[in-house]
N, C-alpha and C positions, 0 to 999 in steps of 0.2 A: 543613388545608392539606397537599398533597403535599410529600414531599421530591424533592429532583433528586436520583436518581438517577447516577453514574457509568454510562457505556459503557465496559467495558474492551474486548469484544471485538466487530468489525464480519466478516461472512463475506459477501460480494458473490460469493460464484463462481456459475459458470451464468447469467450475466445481459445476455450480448453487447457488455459495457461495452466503448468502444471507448478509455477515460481513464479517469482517477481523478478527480472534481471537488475544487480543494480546500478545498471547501466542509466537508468533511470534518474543517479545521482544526478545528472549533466542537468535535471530538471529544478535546478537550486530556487526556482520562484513558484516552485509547485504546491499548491496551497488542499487541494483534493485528490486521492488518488481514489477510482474505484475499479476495483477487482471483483465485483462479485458474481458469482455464476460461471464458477471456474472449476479447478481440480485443483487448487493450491490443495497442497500438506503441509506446509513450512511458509515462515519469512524470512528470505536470508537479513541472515544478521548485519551483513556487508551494506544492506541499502540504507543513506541513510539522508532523510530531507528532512534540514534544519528548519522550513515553513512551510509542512506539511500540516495543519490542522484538522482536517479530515480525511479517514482512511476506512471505507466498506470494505471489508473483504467476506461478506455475509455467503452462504449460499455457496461455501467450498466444501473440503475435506480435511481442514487445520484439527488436529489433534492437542496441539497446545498453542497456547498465546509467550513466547518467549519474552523474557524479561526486555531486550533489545526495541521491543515493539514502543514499549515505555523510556527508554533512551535515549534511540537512535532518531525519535519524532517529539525534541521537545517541545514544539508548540502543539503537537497534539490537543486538541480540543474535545474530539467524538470518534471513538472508536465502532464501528458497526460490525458484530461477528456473529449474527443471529445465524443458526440452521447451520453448524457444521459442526464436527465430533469433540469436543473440547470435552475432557473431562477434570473435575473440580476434587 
């Protein structure tokens, strides 16, 4: 019989994603996610990885950073959102 495996790290960049699905949740040991180099505008609020630490989503189209970001990833450690439309 196989064992399961942990995911810790998931790298989606390059892929025209236009969202995160948070189907992703199912990824409960996922410690890095990168998205960057995408068409994000949004992070649904819905996804939400209690040992996520690091999260790129650099090199999209995100107009704002939602409060959820800071919630929904309490271990959050490094946020990377260089080079997309945020404004302050």
């Amino acid at each position: 019989m196989l064992k399961e495996v942990p995911i810790l790290k998931c790298d989606l960049s390059l892929n025209l994603l236009k969202s995160i699905s948070p189907k992703l949740n199912a990824l409960a040991s996922l410690r890095e996610l990168i998205v960057r180099n995408n068409v994000l505008t949004s992070i649904a609020p819905q996804l939400v990885l209690a040992n996520l630490e690091i999260l790129d989503v650099s090199f999209n189209k995100l107009t704002v950073l939602p409060e959820a970001v800071f919630t929904s990833f309490p271990s959050l450690q490094r946020l990377i959102a260089t080079d997309n439309q945020v404004r302050y």
